[in-house]
Each structure stands twice: as C-alpha cells, then as structure tokens.
C-alpha positions in Angstrom: 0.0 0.0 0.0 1.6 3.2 -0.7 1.5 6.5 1.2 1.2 9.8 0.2 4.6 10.5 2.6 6.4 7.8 0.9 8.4 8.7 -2.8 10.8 6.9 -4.8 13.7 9.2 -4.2 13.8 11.0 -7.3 12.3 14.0 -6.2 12.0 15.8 -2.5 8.2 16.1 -2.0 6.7 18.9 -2.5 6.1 19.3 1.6 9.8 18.5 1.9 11.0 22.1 0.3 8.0 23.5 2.1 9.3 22.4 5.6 12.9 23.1 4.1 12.3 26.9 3.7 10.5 26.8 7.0 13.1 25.4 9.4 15.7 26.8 7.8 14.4 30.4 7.0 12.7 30.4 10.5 16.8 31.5 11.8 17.8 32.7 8.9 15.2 35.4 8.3 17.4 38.3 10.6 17.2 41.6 11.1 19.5 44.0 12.9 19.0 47.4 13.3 21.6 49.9 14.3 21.0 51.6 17.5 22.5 55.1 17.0 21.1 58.9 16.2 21.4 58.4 12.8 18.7 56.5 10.4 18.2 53.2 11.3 20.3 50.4 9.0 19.3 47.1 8.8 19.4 44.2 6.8 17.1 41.3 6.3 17.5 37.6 4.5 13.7 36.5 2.4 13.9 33.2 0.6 13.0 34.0 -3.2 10.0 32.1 -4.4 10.5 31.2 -7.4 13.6 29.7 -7.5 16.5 28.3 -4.8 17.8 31.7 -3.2 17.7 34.3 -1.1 16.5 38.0 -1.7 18.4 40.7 0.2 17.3 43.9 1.4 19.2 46.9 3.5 23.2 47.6 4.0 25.9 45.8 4.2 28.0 47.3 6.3 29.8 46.7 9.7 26.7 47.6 11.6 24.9 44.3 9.5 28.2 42.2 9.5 26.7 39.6 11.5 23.2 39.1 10.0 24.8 38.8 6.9 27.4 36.4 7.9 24.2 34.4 9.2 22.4 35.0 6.1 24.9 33.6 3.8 25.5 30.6 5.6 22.0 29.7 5.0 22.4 30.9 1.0 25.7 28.5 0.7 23.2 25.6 2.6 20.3 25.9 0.1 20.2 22.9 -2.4 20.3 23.2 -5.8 22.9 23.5 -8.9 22.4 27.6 -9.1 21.8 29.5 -5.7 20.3 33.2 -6.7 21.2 35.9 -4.4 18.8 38.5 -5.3 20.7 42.0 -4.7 18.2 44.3 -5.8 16.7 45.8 -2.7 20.7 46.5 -0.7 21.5 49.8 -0.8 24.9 49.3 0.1 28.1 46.5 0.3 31.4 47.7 2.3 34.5 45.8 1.2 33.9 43.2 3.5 30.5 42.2 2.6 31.9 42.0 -0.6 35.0 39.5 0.8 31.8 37.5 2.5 30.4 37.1 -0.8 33.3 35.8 -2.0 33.8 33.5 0.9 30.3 32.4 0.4 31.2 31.6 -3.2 34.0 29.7 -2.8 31.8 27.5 -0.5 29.0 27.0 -3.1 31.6 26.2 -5.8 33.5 23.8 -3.6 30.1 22.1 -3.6 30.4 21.6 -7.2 27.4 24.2 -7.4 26.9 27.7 -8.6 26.4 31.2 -6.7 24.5 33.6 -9.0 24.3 37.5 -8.1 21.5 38.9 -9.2 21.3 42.9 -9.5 24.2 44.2 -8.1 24.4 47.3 -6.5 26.7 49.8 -7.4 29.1 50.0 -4.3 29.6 46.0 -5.4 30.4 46.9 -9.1 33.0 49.6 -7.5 34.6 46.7 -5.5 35.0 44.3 -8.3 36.8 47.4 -9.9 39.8 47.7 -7.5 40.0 44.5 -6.6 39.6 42.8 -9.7 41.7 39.2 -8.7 39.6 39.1 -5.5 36.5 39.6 -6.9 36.8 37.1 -10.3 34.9 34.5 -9.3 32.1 35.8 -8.3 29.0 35.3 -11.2 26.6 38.3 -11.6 23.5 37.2 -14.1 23.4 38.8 -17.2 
C-alpha cells in the first residue's frame, strides 16, 4: 500500500522544500537594526519564491556584518545547482560584505554548485573594480 509520505527518491516532496524553507528560513530570516542617532540600517534575508535563493534587502555594512554572515550561511546551505542571491533591494556593500560574498562563493563552488548574483548594486560593481583578482569569481547574471 503506498503512502502519500512515501516517494521513490527521485524528487523531495513537495512538503519537503515546504518544511525546508520553513526550518531553515525560520533562523535565517534576521534583522539587525543599528542603535545610533542616525537612520536606522538594517538588513534582512527572504527566501526568493521562485527559484533556490535568497533575496536581500538593507546595507551591508559593519553595523549588518553579523546578519549577513548568518544569512549567507543559509544561501551557501540551500540545495540546488544555481543558488540566486537577489541583490536588488541592498542599498549598500562595504569591502567586507563583498570579501563575505566571495567567501560564500567559494563554499557553493566547492560544492560543485553555482552562486549567481543577481542585480548588483553599485558599491559592489565599485569593489570588483579595485580589486579585480579578489572579486573574479564571483557570477553576476546577465
């Protein structure tokens, strides 16, 4: 008799991703905001729907270092071939949220998998310029 909780193996379940994103976003989904007189900075981590990912939103910055340190050890944890990291909504990368990106693609492509940036902003673009050896492996989508 077969159950609807039983599969062959070929395929996770459709539940399984389900609970995936759920455990795993449950920590992952951070925010931090910046105590301070100044506006407040924060970043937060979304899964993206529509494919394996993650969707980023704020700054980058030393007042965010940890949250995205956290975030990106989810990104590099997601399965899949591709990971998209969805940069559209951060406002701003400092050199080493740029460094952590690199870190977190030399993770993925030890995994024998891809890290695909999706929208950079332009503070990244201005990284990759002066430190172009640093920087070459990560993939921005066309």
């Amino acid at each position: 008799m077969s159950s609807p909780d039983r599969h062959d193996g070929s395929a996770p379940p459709a539940r399984a991703q389900a609970l995936y994103d759920d455990v795993v976003w449950a920590d992952a989904v951070a925010r931090c905001t910046a105590a301070g007189t100044g506006p407040a900075r924060e970043l937060s981590a979304r899964p993206l729907r529509d494919r394996p990912g993650a969707l980023l939103s704020g700054s980058c910055d030393i007042d965010t270092r940890l949250v995205l340190s956290a975030a990106l050890g989810v990104v590099t944890r997601i399965p899949g071939p591709v990971v998209h990291l969805d940069l559209s909504a951060v406002r701003f990368l400092d050199v080493a949220a740029v460094a952590a990106l690199v870190q977190a693609n030399a993770t993925v492509t030890g995994q024998g998998r891809r890290l695909l940036l999706h929208h950079p902003p332009y503070s990244l673009r201005k990284v990759v310029e002066m430190f172009p050896e640093e920087c070459a492996a990560l993939e921005v989508a066309a």
